[in-house]
N, C-alpha and C positions, 0 to 999 in steps of 0.2 A: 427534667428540672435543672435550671442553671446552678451550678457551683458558685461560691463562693468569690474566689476568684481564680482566674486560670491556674491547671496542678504546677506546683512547685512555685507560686510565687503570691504563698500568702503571707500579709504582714506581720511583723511582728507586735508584741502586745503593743507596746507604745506607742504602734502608729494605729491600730485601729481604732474604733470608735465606738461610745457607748450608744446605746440605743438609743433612737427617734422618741420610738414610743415603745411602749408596754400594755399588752390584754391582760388585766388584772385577775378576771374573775366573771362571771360564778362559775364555782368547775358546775359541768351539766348543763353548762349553758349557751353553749353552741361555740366554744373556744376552740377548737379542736378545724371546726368547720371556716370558722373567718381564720384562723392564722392559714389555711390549706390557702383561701383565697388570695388574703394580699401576698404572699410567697409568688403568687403568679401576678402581678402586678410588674412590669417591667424594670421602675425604678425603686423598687424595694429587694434589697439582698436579705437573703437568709442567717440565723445565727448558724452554729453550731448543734443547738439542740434547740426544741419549741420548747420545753420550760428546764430553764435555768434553775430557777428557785436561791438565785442570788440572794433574795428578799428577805429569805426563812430560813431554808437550811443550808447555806454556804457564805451567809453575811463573812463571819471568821476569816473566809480566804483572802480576804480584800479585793479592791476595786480592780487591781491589777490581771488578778484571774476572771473578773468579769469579763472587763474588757476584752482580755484574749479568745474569749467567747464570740465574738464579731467578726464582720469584716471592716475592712478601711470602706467607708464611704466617701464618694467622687459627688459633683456638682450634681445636685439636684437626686439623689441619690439617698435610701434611708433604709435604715436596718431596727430590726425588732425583737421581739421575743414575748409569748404568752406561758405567763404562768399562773393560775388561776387560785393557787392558793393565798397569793396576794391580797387580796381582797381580805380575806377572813384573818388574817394572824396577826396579831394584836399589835409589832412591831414594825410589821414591813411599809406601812406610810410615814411613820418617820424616818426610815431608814433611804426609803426614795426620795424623800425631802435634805435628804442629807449628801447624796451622791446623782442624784439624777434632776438635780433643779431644772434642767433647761428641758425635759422630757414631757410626753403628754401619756395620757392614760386612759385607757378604754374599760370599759365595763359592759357585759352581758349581762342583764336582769332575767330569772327564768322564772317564772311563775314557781312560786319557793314551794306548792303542796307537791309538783311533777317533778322539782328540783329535787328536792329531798326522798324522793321515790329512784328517781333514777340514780343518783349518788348510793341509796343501799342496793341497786341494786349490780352497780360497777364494784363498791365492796365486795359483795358476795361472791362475786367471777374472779376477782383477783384473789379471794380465798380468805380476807379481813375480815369475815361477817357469818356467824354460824347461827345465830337468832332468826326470826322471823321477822319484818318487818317491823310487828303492833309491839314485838316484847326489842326490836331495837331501840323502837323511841322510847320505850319505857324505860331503856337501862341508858340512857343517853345522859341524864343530866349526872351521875353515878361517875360514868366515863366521861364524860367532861371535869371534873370534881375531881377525878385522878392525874387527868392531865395537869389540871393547875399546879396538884401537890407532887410533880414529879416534875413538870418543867417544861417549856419549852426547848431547853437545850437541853436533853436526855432525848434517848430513841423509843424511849419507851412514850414520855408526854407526847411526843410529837406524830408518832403512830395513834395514838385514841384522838388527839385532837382533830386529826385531819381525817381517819377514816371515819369518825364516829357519831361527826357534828351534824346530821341531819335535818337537824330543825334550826340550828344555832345560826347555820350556815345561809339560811333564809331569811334569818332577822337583817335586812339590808338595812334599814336607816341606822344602827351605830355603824357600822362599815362603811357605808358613804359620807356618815358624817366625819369619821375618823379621815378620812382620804381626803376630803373638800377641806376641812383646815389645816393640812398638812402641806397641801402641794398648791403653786397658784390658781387665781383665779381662771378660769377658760382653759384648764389644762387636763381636764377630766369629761371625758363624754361617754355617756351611759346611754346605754341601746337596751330597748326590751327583747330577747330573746325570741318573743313570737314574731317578732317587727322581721328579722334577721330570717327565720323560718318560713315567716309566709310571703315575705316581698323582700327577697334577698338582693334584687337590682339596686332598689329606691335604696334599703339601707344603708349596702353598700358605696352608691356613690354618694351618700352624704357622709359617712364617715370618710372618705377620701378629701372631701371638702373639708372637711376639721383638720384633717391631717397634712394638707395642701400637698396632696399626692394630685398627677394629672387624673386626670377622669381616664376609665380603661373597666374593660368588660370582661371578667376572665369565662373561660370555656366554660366551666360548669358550677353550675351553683348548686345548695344543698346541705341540707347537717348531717355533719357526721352521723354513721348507719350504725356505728355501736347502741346499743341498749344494755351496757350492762351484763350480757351475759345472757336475760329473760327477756322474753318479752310479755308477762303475765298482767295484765293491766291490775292497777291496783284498787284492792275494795273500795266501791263506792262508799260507804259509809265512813271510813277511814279517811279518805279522800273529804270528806264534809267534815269530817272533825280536824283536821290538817288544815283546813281553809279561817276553820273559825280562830283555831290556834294564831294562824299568820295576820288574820284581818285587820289587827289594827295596825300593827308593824307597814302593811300592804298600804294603808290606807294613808299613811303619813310618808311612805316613801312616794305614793301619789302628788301625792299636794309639797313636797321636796321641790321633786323634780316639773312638778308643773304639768304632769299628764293629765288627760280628760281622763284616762280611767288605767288601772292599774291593771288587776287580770279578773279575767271573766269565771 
């Protein structure tokens, strides 16, 4: 993998540069998989880490600690960074509207019943999640409810909000709609995650066309091979009740964005 830039002669914060663009979100939605890709893209340099979390939890430091998070980009040349809780926290579109005006923004859409399967079941591996699945949605709206009356900016809000939002987390149309009147028009491009999964070529180089990166084919394509920790597929029935929960939310992020059909 190429560095940054050559050892010993990175710049300093002042001179490097904020991000091109930023992969917003949905965690679980193949972010992990596209930032691996355009990292191998020839004219796209690497941050320092794939999520900052500038957005949510390091706003405070200022823009000056972001930026040292980059490198200097050269003609024709762009840098990024995915962080996927972006999407979902209630602050960080305004806050890219405030410090990232010239930037574009990417979004993963996951089919939100397999979204929210996979997210409990990344919880659980990481050690966040000692419930069951049917009794974490159940205690979901409780821990959300906590998070509100503890805050954002406490560790304790910020751990139930982020590990706990299963369902909340696949409610996409306030989340795009929060993001689309925040940031310019044409500065947001939303990919459905199966598009990404089952025809990783085609997507890819249309997102390169948004991004007016050159066309470039990297060696392997593929979504990231984590599951979470399981790979237990999740109750069919549960699975039909998760779908009926999202459908309308699904159906209006359909007709948003203009797709023929949302998820199967």
């Amino acid at each position: 993998m190429r560095s940054i830039r050559a050892a010993g002669r990175l710049p300093t914060a002042s001179r490097r540069s904020l991000p091109d663009f930023v992969i917003i979100g949905a965690q679980r939605g193949g972010t992990t998989s596209l930032y691996r890709r355009l990292v191998e893209h020839p004219d796209v340099l690497r941050p320092l880490g794939k999520e900052l979390q500038f957005l949510t939890l390091h706003f405070s430091r200022g823009v000056r600690w972001y930026r040292a998070n980059f490198p200097a980009t050269g003609r024709g040349e762009q840098t990024f960074e995915a962080s996927p809780y972006y999407l979902f926290h209630p602050q960080a579109a305004r806050r890219a509207a405030e410090v990232l005006s010239d930037a574009k923004f990417v979004v993963l859409l996951r089919d939100p019943a397999a979204r929210a399967y996979s997210h409990y079941l990344h919880s659980r591996n990481l050690g966040f999640e000692s419930l069951s699945f049917e009794d974490a949605l159940a205690a979901e709206d409780d821990r959300l409810a906590e998070a509100g009356d503890r805050g954002l900016d406490t560790a304790v809000g910020l751990r139930l909000h982020r590990n706990f939002s299963y369902v909340q987390r696949g409610m996409y149309l306030h989340q795009l709609q929060r993001w689309l009147s925040a940031v310019p028009s044409g500065a947001l491009k939303v990919i459905k995650s199966e598009d990404l999964f089952q025809r990783p070529e085609e997507t890819y180089r249309d997102l390169l066309e948004f991004l007016q990166l050159r066309n470039f084919v990297p060696e392997q394509f593929g979504r990231s091979k984590s599951s979470g920790g399981a790979t237990k597929p999740m109750n069919l029935a549960l699975r039909s009740r998760l779908r009926e929960v999202f459908a309308d939310d699904s159906e209006q992020v359909r007709r948003l964005l203009g797709w023929d059909s949302a998820w199967n």
